[in-house]
N, C-alpha and C positions, 0 to 999 in steps of 0.2 A: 342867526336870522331864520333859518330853516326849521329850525324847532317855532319858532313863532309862528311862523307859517301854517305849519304840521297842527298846533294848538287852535288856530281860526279856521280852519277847514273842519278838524272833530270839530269844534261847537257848530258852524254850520248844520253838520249833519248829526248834530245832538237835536239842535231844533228841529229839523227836519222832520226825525224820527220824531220828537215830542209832538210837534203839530198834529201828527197822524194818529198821538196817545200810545206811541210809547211809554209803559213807566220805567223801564229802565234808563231810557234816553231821557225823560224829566229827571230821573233821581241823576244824573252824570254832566245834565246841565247844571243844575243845583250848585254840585261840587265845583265845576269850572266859574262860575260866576262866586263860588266863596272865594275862592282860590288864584280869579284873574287868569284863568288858563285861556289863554285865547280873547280874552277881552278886560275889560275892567274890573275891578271888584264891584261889584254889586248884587249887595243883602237882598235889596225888595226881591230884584228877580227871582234869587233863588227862594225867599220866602213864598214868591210865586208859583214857582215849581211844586215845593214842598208842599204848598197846599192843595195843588193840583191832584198830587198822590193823594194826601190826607183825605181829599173829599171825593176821589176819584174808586173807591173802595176796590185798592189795590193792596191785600192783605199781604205778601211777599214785601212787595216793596216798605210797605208802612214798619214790618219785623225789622228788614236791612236798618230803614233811618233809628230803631230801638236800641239796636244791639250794634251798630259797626262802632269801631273803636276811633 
């Protein structure tokens, strides 16, 4: 249960940091809404995110979502 716990507090402050325009913190919400880490799975969202970066001309970030494995 603590690990659940642990998981909704980082997404909290994944959004957080994302509001503010973080793209690190948008590209790791991203992951956590693929992935249900802390919440549900949900595509839109992170399709959300990832456009965020995409359109947000964060060239670092946009290489990461090219090349991570």
């Amino acid at each position: 249960m603590a690990s659940s716990r642990f998981c909704s507090t980082v997404l909290i402050s994944f959004s957080i940091a994302a509001e503010k325009g973080e793209p690190y913190a948008l590209l790791n919400l991203a992951e956590c809404y693929i992935n249900g880490n802390g919440t549900e799975v949900d595509i839109e969202e992170a399709i959300h995110c990832y456009f965020t970066i995409i359109t947000g001309n964060y060239e670092d970030e946009i290489k990461k979502l090219a090349f991570d494995d």
